[in-house]
N, C-alpha and C positions, 0 to 999 in steps of 0.2 A: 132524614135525607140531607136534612145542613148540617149535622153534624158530621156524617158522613165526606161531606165535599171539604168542611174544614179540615179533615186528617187527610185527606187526600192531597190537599196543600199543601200541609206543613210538613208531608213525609216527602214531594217534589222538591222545597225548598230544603228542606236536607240534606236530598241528595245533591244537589246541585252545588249546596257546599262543600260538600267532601271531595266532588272531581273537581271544582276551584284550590280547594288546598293539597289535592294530590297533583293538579298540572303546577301547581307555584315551587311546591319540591321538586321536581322534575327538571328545569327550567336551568340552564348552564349559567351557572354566576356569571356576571357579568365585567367587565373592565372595573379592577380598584373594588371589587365586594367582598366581604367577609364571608368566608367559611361557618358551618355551625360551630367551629371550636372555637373561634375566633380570630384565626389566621388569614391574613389580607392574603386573597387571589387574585394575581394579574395572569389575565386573560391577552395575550399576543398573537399575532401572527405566526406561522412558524417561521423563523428567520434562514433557515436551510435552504423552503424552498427555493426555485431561479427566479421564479419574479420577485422574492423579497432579496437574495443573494445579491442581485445583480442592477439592484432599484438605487438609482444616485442619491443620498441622503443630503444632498446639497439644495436648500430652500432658495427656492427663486434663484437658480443659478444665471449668470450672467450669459453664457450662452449653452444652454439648456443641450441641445444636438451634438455640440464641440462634447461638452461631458461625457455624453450615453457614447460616442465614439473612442474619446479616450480612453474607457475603461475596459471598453468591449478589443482594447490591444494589449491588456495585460490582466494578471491573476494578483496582482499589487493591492492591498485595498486604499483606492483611493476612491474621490468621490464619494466619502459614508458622512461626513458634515461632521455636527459637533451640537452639542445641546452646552451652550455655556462654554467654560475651560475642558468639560467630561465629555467622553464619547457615547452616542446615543444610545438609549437602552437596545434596540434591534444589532448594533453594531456591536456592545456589549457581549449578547449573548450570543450573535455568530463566530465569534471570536472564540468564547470560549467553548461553544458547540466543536467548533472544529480543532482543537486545542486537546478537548476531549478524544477526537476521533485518533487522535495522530497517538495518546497517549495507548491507545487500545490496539493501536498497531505496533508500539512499542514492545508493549509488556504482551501482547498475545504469544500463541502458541501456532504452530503450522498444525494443520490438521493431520489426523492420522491418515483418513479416508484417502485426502489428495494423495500422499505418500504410497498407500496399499497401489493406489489406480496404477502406477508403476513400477511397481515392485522395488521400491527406493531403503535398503534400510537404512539404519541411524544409527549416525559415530557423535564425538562430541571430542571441542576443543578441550585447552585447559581449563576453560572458564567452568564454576559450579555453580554460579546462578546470573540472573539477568542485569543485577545489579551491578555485581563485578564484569558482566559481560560491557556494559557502558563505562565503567573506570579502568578499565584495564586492557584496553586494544591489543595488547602485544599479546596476551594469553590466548587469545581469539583468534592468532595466526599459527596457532601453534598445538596443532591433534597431541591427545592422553596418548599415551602409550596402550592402553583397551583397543583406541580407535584405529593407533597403527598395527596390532596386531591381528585384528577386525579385515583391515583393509586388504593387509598381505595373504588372507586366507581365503576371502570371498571375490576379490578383485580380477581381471582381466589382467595378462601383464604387454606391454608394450604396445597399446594400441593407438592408431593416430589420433583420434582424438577424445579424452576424457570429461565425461560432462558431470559436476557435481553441481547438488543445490544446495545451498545456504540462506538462512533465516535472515542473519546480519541484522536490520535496524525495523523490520518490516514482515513480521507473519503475515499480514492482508496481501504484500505484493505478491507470495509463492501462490496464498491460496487462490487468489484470484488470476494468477498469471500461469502460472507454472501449466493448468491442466491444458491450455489454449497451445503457449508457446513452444511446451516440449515435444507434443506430437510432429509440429511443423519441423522444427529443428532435426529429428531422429531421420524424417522421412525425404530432407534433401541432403542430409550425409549418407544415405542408403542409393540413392537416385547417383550420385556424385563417387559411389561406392571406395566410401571412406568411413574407412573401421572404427567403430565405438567400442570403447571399455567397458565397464559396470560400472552402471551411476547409482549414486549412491548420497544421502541427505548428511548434511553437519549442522548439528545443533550449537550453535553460538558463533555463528563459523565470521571470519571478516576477510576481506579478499586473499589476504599475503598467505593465507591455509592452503593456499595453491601452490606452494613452494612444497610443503610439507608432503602433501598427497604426490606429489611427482617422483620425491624422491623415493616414494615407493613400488608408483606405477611404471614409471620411465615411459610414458606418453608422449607425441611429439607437440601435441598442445593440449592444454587443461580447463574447461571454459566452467566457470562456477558464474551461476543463476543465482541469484542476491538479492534482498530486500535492503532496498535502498532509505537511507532516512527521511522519516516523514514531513511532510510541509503542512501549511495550514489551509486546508482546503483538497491536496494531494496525500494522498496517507500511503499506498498502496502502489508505487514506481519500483519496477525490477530494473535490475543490470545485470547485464552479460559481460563480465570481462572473460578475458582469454589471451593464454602468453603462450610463446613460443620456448617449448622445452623449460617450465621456471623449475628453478631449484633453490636451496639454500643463499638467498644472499640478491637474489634479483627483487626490483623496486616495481613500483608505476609506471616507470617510463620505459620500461621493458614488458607495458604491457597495453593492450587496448581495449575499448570497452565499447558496448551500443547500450547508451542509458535511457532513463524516461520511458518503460515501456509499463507504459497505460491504456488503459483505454478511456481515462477521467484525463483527457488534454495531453494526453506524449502520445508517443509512437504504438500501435497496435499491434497485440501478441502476435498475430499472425506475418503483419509487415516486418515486428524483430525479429522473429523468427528465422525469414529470408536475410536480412543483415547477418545474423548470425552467421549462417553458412556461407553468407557469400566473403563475411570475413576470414570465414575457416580456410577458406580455399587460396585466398589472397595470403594468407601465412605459410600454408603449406608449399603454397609456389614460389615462395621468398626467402622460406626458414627463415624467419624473423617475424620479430613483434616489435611494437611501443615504437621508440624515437629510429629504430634500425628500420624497422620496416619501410616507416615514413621514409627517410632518406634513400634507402633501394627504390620505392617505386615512385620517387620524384628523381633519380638518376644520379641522385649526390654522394651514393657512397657502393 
């Protein structure tokens, strides 16, 4: 019977070993521990979130409220402190968190899906890849010859107004933007009964491709949807520019634009939307765009 109770024991404390060094495996390394390979893990907050995004890194700030107010009026990064001459590890890796994101808005692709949702097909500038498409702006204003033969054969011809989307600087702003703000825009030029083209997607496309596409549509305005260049913190802002009649040889200031549409701190697909047409119509009542317009409906010209 004592023998008994002594295996009894020793096979409890056994076990009791083993879910000790199976809960001690288990157990998330902690700040500054080694790895079993031997690689040092730092364990962080995530610096993304808004309470860490948005947390003043400034120790014992002198007037602590003034800070959380200042900063809460701009997307600047100020108020992250300083550890030393260097900037703090949390500031550090938001930095390049978001540095990441902008890079993947950069180099992405639009998706196909959004495109199918509207039966959008794909033409492409001069440009051959993303690389050249960032050193070489002027190629990016200017449709292959595939593209204009593409266009002349599937396109709508003279209609008031022509809506193309363009990738530009920014695949996140189409896919995120595009499926909100295009419906809004179709359905108050429809309400407004004002004739749309065939829209149609440009791969590497930069605004001045608007010149290009006209002189084959012969449109009375061209409005290309645009991914704008990314920010750090902002990855993902469209623009709408749109000119009156552009052709061969017309600038920016023959043209106007409603930028910053976001829903991460700009304007709301659904709000740009409504700008959009309510620009449409303000051009179409003026026959002018850019710096003409402006001075027709201030009286100066």
């Amino acid at each position: 019977m004592e023998q008994g109770k002594v295996d009894i024991e020793a096979i409890v404390q056994a076990v009791l070993a083993e879910l000790s060094k199976k809960n001690a495996e288990q157990q998330v390394p902690s700040q500054n521990q080694k790895a079993s390979n031997g690689d040092l893990i730092i364990d962080l907050p995530d610096p993304t979130l808004p309470e860490s995004r948005f947390a003043p890194g400034v120790k014992k700030p002198y007037d602590s409220e003034g800070l959380r107010n200042l900063m809460s009026t701009t997307t600047a990064r100020i108020g992250v402190g300083r550890a030393g001459p260097r900037p703090r590890t949390s500031t550090l890796l938001l930095f390049q968190s978001d540095h990441g994101v902008t890079q993947d808005a950069i180099y992405g692709e639009v998706e196909q899906a959004v495109l199918d949702k509207f039966d959008l097909f794909t033409v492409q500038t001069l440009v051959e890849d993303r690389n050249q498409y960032l050193t070489r702006p002027d190629l990016g204003r200017k449709l292959s010859e595939e593209a204009k033969r593409i266009i002349a054969e599937r396109c709508v011809k003279k209609p008031q107004v022509q809506i193309v989307v363009g990738d530009g600087l920014s695949a996140a702003a189409i896919n995120n933007n595009l499926p909100v703000i295009y419906p809004v825009i179709l359905q108050g030029l429809k309400s407004a009964n004002i004739s749309v083209g065939t829209s149609f997607f440009i791969k590497y496309a930069r605004v001045g491709v608007i010149n290009d596409v006209n002189d084959i549509i012969g449109a009375d305005i061209v409005v290309i949807l645009i991914g704008e260049r990314p920010g750090l913190g902002i990855a993902d802002a469209m623009s709408a520019y749109m000119g009156w009649r552009p052709t061969a040889g017309k600038t920016d200031a023959e043209r106007d634009v409603v930028c910053m549409i976001t829903v991460h701190g700009g304007t709301n697909p659904l709000e740009g939307g409504a700008f959009v047409v309510d620009m449409i119509k303000k051009t179409l009542q003026y026959q002018a765009s850019g710096v003409e317009l402006k001075l027709k409906t201030s009286g100066q010209s």
